[in-house]
N, CA and C of each residue as an Amber inpcrd file, in Angstrom:
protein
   216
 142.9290000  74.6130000  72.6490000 141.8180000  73.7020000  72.8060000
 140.5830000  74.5100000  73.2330000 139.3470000  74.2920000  72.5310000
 138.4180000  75.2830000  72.7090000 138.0310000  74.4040000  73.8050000
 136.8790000  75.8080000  74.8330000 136.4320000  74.9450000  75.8470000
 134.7720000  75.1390000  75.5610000 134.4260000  73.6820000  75.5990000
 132.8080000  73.3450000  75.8100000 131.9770000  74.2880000  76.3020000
 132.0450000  74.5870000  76.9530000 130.9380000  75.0610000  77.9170000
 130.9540000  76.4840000  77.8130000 131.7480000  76.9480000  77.0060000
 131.5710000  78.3880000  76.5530000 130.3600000  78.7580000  75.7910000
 129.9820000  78.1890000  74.5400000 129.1340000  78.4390000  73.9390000
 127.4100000  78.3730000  74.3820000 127.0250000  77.2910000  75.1990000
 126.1630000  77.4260000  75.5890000 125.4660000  78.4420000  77.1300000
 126.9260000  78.3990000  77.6450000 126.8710000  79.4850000  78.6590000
 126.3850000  80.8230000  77.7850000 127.3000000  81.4970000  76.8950000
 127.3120000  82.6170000  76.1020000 125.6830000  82.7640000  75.5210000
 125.0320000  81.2520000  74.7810000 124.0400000  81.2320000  74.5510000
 122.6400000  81.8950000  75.8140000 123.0910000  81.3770000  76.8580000
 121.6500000  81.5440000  77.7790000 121.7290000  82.9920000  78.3340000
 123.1610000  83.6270000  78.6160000 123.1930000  85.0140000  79.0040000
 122.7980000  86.2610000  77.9160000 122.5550000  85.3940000  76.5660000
 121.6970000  86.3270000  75.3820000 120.6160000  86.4470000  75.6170000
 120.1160000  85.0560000  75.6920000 118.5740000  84.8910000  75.5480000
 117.6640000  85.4110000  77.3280000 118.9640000  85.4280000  78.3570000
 118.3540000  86.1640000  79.4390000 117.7560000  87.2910000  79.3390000
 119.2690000  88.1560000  78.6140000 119.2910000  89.3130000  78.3190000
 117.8080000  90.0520000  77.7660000 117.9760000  89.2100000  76.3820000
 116.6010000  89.2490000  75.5280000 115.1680000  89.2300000  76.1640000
 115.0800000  88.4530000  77.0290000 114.0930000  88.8200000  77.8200000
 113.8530000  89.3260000  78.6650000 114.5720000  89.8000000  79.3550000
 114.3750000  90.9210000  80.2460000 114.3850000  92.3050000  79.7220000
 114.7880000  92.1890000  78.6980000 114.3600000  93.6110000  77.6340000
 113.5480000  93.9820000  76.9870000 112.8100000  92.2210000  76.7500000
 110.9060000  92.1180000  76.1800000 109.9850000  92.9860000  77.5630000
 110.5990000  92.4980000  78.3260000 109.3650000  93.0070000  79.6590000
 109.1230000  94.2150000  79.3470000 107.4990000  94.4830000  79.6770000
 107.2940000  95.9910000  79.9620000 107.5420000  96.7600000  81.0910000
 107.7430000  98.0100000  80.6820000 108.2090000  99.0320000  82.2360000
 107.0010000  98.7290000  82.9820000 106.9870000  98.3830000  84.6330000
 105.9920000  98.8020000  85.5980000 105.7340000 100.1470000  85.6850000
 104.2360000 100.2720000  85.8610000 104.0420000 101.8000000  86.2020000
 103.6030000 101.6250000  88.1100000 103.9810000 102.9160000  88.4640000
 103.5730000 102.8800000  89.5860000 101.8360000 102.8060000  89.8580000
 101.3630000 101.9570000  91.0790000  99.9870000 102.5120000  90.9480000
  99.4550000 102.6600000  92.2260000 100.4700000 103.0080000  93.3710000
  99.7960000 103.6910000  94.9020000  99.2420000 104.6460000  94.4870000
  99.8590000 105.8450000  93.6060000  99.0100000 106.8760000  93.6390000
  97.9020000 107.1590000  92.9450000  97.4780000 106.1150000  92.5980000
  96.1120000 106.0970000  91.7240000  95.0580000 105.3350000  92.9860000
  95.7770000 104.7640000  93.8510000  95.2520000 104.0540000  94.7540000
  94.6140000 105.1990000  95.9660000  95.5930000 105.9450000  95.8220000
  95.1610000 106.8780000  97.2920000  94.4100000 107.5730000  97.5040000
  93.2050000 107.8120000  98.8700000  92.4860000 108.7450000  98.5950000
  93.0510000 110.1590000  98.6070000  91.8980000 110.8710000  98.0490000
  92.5570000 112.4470000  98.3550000  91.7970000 112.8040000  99.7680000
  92.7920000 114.2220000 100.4010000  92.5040000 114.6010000 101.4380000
  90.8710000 114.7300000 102.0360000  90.1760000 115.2250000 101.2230000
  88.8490000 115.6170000 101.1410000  88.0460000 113.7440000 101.8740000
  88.5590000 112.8900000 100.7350000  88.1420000 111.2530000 101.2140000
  88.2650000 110.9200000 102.3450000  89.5990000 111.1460000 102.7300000
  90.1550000 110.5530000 103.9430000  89.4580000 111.3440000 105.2010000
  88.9880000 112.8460000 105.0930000  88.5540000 113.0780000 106.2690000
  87.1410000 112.9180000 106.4550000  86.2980000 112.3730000 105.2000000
  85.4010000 111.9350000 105.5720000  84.9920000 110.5320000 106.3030000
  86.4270000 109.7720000 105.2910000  86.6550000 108.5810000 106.0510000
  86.7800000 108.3300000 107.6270000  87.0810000 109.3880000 107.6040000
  87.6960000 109.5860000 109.7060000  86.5120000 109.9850000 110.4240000
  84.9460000 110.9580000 109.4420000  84.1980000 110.8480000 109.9590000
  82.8790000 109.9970000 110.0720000  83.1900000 108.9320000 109.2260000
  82.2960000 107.9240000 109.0040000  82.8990000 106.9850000 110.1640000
  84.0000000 107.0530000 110.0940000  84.5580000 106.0530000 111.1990000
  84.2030000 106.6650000 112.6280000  84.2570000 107.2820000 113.1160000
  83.7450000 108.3280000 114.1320000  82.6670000 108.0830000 114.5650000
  82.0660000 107.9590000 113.2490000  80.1510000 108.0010000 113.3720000
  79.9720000 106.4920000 113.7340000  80.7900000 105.3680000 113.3610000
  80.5420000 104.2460000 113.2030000  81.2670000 103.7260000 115.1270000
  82.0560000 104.5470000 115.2790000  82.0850000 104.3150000 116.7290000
  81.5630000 104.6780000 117.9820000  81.0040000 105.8170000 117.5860000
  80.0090000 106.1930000 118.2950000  78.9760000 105.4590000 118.6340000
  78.6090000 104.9890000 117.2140000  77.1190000 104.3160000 117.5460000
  77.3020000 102.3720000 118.3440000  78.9070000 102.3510000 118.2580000
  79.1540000 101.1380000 118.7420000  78.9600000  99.8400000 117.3070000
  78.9580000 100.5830000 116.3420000  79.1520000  99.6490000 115.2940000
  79.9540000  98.3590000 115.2330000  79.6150000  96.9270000 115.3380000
  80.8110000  95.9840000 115.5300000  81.1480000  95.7200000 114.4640000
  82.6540000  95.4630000 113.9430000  83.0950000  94.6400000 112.6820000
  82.4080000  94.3270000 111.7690000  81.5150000  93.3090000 111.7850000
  81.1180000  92.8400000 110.6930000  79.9830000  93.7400000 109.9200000
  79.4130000  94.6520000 110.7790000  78.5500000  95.3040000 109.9750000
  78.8710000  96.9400000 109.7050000  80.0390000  97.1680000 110.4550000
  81.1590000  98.4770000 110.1170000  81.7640000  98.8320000 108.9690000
  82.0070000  97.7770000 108.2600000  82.6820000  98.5020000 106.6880000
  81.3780000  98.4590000 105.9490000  80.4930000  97.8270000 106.2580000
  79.1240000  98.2170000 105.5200000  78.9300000  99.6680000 105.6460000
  78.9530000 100.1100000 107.3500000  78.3760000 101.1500000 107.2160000
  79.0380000 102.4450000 106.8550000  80.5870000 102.3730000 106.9450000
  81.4320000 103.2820000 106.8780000  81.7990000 103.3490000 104.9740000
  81.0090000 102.0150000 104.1670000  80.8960000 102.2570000 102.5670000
  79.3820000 103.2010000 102.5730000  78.5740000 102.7660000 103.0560000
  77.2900000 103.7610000 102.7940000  77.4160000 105.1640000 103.3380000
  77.9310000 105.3150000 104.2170000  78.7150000 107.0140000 105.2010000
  79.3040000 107.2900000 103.9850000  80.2930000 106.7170000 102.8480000
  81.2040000 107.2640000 102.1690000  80.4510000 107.8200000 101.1540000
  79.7450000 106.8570000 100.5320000  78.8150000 107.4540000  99.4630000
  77.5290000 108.4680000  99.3930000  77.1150000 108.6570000 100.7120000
  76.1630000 109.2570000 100.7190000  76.4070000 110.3880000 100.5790000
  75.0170000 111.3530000  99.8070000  75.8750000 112.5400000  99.0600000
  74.7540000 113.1120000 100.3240000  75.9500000 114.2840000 100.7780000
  75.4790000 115.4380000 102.1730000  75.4600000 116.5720000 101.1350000
């Protein structure tokens, strides 16, 4: 006696299959994210500069983006 519930079971573990094999590979992307060494220690001295002068929050990542860009 065949049993029911075989075939459509069998059916959905294809079509799982099938799609999880459509997906594309993830690429990693922290390291496209990260600064390089050179960034980061300027970062540490913009931040520096920005505590020194008593910079509060809200107007600190302003100033520690204009510290970053400014060409010395």
């Amino acid at each position: 006696m065949p049993r029911p519930f075989v075939l459509p079971v069998a059916a959905i573990v294809s079509l799982a299959c099938a799609a999880a094999a459509a997906q594309p590979a993830m690429q990693p992307s922290a390291p496209q994210k990260m600064m390089s060494p050179s960034e980061a220690k300027k970062m540490q001295a913009c931040e520096k500069q920005a505590a020194d002068q008593h910079i509060k929050m809200d107007e600190r990542s302003r100033f520690v983006m204009d510290c970053m860009t400014a060409k010395k």
